[in-house]
matplotlib code that plots the C-alpha trace (Angstrom):
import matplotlib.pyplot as plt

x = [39.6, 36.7, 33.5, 29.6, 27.6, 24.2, 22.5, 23.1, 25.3, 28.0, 29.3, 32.6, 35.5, 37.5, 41.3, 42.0, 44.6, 44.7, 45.6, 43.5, 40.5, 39.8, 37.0, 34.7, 32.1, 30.4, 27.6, 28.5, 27.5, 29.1, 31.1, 33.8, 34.3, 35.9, 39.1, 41.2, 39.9, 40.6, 38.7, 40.6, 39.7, 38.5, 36.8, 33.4, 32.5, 29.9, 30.4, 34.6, 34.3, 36.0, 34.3, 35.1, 34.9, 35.2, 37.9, 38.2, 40.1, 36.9, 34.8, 34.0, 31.6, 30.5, 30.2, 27.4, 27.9, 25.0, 26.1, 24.4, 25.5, 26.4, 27.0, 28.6, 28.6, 29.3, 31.9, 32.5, 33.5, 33.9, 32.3, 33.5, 32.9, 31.5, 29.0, 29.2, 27.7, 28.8, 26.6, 28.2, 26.6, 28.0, 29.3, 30.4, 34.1, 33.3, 31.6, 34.6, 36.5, 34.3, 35.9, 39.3, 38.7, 36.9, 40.1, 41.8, 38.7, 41.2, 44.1, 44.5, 46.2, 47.0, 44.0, 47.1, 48.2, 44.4, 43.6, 46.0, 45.2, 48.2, 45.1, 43.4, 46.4, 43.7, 42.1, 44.9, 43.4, 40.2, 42.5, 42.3, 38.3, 38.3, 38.2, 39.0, 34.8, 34.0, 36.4, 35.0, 31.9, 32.4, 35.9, 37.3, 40.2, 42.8, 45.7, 49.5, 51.8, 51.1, 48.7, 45.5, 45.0, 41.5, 39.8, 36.5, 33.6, 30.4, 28.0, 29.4, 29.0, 25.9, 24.4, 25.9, 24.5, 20.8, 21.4, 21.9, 19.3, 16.5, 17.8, 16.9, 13.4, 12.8, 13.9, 12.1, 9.1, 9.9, 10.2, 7.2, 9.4, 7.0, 9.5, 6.2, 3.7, 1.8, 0.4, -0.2, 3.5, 4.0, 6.9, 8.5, 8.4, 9.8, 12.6, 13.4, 14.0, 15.9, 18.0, 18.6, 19.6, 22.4, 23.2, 24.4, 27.3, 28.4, 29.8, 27.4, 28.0, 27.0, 24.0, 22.4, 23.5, 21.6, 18.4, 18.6, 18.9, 15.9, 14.3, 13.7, 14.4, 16.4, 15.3, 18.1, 17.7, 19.0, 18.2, 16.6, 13.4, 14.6, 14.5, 17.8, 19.6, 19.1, 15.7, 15.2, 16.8, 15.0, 11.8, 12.4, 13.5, 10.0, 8.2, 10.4, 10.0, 5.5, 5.9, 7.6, 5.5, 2.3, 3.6, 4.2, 0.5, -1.1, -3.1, -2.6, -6.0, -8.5, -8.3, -11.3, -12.7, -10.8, -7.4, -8.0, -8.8, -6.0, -3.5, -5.0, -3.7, -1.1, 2.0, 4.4, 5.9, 4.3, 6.6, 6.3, 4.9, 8.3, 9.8, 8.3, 10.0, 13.1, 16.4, 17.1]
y = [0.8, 3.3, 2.7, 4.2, 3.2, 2.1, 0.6, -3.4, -2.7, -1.0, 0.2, -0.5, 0.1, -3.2, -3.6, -7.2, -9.6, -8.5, -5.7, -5.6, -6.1, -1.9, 0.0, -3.0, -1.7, -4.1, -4.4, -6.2, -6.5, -4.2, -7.7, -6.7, -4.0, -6.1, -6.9, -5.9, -8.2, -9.0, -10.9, -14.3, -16.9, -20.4, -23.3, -23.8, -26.8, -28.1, -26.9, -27.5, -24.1, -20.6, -18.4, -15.1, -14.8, -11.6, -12.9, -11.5, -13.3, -13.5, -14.6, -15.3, -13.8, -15.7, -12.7, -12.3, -9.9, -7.7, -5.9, -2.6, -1.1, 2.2, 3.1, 5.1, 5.1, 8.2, 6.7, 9.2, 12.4, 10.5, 9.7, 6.0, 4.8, 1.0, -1.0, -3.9, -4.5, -6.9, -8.4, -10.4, -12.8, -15.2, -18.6, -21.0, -21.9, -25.5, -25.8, -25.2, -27.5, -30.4, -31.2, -31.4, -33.7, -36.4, -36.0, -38.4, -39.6, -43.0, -41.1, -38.3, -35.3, -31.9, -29.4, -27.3, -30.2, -30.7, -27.5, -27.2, -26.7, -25.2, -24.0, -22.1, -22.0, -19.1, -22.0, -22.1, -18.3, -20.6, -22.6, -19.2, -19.5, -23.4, -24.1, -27.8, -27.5, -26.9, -29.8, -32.3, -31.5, -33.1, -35.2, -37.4, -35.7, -37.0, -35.3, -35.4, -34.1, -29.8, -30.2, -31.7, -34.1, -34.5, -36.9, -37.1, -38.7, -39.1, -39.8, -36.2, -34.6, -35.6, -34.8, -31.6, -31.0, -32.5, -29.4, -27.2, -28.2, -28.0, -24.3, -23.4, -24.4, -22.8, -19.6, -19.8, -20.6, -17.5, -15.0, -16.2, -17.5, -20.2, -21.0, -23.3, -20.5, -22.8, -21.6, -25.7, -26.8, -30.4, -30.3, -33.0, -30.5, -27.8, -30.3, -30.9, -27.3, -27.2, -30.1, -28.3, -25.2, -26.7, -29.1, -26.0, -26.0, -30.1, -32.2, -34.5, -38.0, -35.9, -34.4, -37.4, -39.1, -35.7, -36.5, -40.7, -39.3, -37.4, -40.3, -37.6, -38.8, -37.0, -36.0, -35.6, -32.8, -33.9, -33.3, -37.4, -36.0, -33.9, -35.5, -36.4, -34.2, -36.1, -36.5, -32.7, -32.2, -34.5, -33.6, -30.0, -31.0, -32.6, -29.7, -28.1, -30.6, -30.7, -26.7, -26.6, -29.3, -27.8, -24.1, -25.6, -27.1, -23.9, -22.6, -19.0, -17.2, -16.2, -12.6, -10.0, -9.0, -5.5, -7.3, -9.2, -6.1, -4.3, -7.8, -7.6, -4.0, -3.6, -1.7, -1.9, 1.9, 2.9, 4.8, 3.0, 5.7, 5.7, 7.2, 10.0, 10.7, 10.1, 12.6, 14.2]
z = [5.8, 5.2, 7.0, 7.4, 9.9, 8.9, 12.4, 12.2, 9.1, 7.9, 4.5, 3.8, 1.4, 1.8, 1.8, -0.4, -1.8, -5.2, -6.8, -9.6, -6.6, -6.0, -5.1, -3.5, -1.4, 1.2, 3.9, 6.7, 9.9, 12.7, 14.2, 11.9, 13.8, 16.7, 14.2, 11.0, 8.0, 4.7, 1.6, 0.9, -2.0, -0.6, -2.0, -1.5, 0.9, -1.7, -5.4, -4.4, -6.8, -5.8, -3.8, -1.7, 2.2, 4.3, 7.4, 10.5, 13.9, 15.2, 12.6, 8.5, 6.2, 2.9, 0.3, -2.3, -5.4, -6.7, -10.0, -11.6, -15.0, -12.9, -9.5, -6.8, -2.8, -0.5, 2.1, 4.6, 2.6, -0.6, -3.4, -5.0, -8.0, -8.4, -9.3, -7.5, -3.9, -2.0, 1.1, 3.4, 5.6, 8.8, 7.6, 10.0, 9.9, 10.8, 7.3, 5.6, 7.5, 6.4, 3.3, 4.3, 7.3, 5.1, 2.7, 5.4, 7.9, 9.1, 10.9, 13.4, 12.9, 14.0, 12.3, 10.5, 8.6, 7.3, 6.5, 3.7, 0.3, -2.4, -4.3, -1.7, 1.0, 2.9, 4.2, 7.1, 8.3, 9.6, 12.2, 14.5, 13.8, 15.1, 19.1, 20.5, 21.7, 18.2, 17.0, 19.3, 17.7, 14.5, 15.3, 17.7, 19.6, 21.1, 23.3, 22.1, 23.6, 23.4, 20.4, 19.5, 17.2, 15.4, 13.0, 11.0, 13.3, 10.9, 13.6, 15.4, 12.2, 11.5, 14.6, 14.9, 11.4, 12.4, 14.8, 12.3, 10.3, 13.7, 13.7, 10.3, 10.3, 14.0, 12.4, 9.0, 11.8, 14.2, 11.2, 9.1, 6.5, 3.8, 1.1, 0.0, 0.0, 1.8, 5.1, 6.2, 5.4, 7.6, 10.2, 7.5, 4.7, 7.1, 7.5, 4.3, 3.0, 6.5, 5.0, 1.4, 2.9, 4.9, 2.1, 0.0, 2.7, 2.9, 0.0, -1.3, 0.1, 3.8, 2.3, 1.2, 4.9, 6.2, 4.3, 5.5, 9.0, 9.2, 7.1, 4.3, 0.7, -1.2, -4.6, -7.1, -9.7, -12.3, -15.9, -16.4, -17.6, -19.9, -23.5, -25.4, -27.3, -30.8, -30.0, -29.5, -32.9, -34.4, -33.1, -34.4, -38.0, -38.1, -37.4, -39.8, -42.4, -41.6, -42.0, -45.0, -46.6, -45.8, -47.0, -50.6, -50.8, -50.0, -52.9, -54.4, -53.2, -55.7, -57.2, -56.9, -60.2, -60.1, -59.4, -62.4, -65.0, -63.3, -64.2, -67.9, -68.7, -70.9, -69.0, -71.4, -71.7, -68.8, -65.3, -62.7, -59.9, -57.9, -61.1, -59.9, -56.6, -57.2, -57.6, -60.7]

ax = plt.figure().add_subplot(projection="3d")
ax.plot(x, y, z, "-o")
ax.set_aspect("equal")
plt.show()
C-alpha cells in the first residue's frame, strides 16, 4: 500500500478484491493508518443496492467516486494513471447491521449467524467492528454459554438513532451548515433534515418510525404529481396537431412590386448564375 500524507488526509493507492479493480486512488483519513485494509462489496443499509466500503479492524469508510475524463496522481515517486478519486468518509458499522437484525427481530442469536449474506458474505468482516456496548445499544442481549446472543429491540434502536439524529443537527449548527438557506431555520426543521440525513442509512419501515418519533411527518417523494404517461403523450400530440393546423392556414405573404416583375420574366434559355462557378 502506497501512501502521501496530506495533514488530516492521506492519498492512497489501495490494495482490493478484484483484479480487474487497479490503480484506485483514495483520500482517507490518517485512522487507516492504525491497520491493513481492504475495499469489500456490501449492501447498502437503505437502497439494499451494492456499494463499496474501505475496512480496516478498527473501523469502515463508505467510499464516494468522483470521475474526470483524464487524470494522474504523484504517489510517492510515481506517477499513476486514473481518473477516478475516491473519498472515503466514516460510516458506522452499527448501520449496516440494521438490516440483518430486522431479517429475524423474534429470536436471539449469535451476531455471526446474522450477519450473513451469500451475496455480500464481506458483511461478516463488520462482526470485529461490533462491541457487546454497541450491541446492547440497539438489541437485547442475553448471555449463553461463552457467546452473546442479540436480538432486534426497536425502542433501543430508535433511541439510539434519535441520538444520532440530535448529533447531526448540533453539527450542521456548530459549522454554520443551512441546508435551507435560511438564516431563521426552526429547531423542528433542523430536525427534520437531521432525520433525512440518517434516513439515507436505515431501511424504510425505521425511517418513517424516526420521523413519528420526533413527531415530524414524513413527506414521501414520490412521483404522485407528476401527470400520467398517456396523458403526457397526449397532451403533446395536441400541441402537435394545434401546430400543424395552424401552419397550413397561414397565408403566402404578399409580393413587393419588384418581386412581382422579376416572377413575370421569361427565363426560359437562360444559365442559372451557379452555372457559372462550377468545374469544367
Amino acid at each position: 500500500m502506497k501512501a502521501v500524507s496530506k495533514g488530516k488526509a492521506i492519498l492512497f493507492m489501495l490494495p482490493c478484491i478484484s483484479r480487474n479493480m487497479t490503480n484506485i486512488i483514495a483520500y482517507l483519513p490518517t485512522e487507516v493508518l492504525s491497520g491493513e485494509g481492504k475495499i469489500i462489496k456490501l449492501r447498502h443499509p437503505k437502497a439494499d443496492k451494492e456499494f463499496m466500503v474501505y475496512y480496516t479492524p478498527n473501523m469502515c469508510f463508505e467510499l464516494f467516486t468522483k470521475r474526470d475524463k483524464h487524470g494522474s496522481w504523484f504517489v510517492d515517486d510515481n506517477v499513476v494513471s486514473s481518473n477516478e478519486l475516491i473519498i472515503a468518509c466514516p460510516l458506522d458499522p452499527y448501520f449496516l447491521t440494521l438490516p440483518y437484525l430486522l431479517r429475524n427481530p423474534t429470536h436471539f442469536q449469535p451476531i455471526n449467524q446474522i450477519l450473513v449474506d451469500q451475496q455480500y458474505p464481506a458483511i461478516s468482516y463488520m462482526e470485529s467492528l461490533l462491541t457487546q456496548e454497541g450491541l446492547a445499544k440497539i438489541c437485547e442481549t442475553r448471555k449463553s454459554s461463552d457467546e452473546i446472543l442479540v436480538k432486534f429491540d426497536k425502542s433501543k434502536v430508535l433511541e439510539w438513532l434519535s441520538g444520532k439524529v440530535r448529533n447531526v443537527v448540533e453539527e450542521m449548527k456548530v459549522a454554520g451548515v443551512d441546508p435551507g438557506f435560511n438564516s431563521s431555520l426552526t429547531e423542528d426543521e433542523y430536525i427534520r433534515y437531521g432525520c433525512g440525513i440518517v434516513s439515507d442509512y436505515i431501511p424504510a419501515s425505521l425511517s418513517k418510525d424516526l420521523y413519528d418519533k420526533f413527531g415530524i411527518e414524513l413527506v414521501e417523494t414520490e412521483d404522485s404529481e407528476k401527470p400520467p404517461k398517456r396523458q403526457k403523450i397526449s397532451s403533446e400530440k395536441e400541441n402537435i396537431k394545434v401546430s400543424a393546423t395552424s401552419k397550413s392556414k397561414l397565408k403566402p405573404p404578399k409580393q413587393s412590386r419588384a418581386q412581382k416583375q422579376l416572377a413575370a420574366v421569361n427565363t426560359k434559355g437562360m444559365k442559372s448564375m451557379t452555372a457559372f462557378f462550377s468545374k469544367k
